[in-house]
C-alpha positions in Angstrom: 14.6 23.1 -6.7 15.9 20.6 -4.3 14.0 16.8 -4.2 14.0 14.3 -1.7 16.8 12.2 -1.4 18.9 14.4 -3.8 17.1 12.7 -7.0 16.9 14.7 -10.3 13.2 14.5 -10.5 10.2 14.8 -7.9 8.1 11.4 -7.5 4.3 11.5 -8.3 1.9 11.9 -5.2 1.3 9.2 -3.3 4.9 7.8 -4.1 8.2 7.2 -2.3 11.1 9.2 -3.1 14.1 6.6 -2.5 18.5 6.5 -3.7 20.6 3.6 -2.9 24.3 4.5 -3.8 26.8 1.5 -3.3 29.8 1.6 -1.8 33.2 1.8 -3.3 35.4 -1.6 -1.8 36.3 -0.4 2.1 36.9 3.5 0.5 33.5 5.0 0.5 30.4 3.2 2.3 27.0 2.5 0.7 24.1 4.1 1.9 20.2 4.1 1.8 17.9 6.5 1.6 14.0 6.8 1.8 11.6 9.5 1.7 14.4 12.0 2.3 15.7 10.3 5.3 18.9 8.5 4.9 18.2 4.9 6.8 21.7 3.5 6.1 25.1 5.2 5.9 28.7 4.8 7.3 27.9 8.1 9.1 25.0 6.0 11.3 27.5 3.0 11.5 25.0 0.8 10.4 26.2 -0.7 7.4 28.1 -4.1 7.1 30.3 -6.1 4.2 28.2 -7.6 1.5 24.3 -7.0 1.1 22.8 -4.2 2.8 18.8 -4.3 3.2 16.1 -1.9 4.5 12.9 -3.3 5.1 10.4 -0.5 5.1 6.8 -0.7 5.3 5.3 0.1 1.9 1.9 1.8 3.5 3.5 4.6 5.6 7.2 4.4 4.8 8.3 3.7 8.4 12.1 1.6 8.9 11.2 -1.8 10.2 14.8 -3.3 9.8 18.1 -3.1 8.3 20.6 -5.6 8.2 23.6 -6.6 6.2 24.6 -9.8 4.7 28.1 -11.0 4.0 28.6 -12.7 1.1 32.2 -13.3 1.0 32.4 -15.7 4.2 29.4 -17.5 3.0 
């Protein structure tokens, strides 16, 4: 059977189902994904050099923010 978010297992109720890959150098992109949506990807052109955060809200799992942070230039 397939799971959210492509994990091997499925979460308990009342749980979120999440996967954050990283990225590979500037080969492969990172990407998020929550609750079998993917909220950050190279595909959506929304992910940056360095740290990249999804703030979701922990009550009803909806995207608040994303961002990315680069670490190298300080």
């Amino acid at each position: 059977p397939r799971h959210k978010c492509g994990n091997q297992k499925s979460c308990p109720p009342n749980y979120f189902a999440f996967k954050i890959i990283s990225g590979a150098a500037n080969v492969v992109g990172p990407s998020i994904c929550f609750d079998d949506r993917i909220l950050m990807s190279s595909v959506k052109n929304n992910i940056g050099r360095g740290l990249n955060i999804a703030l979701v809200n922990g009550t009803d799992g909806n995207l608040l923010k994303t961002g990315a942070f680069d670490m190298y230039s300080g």
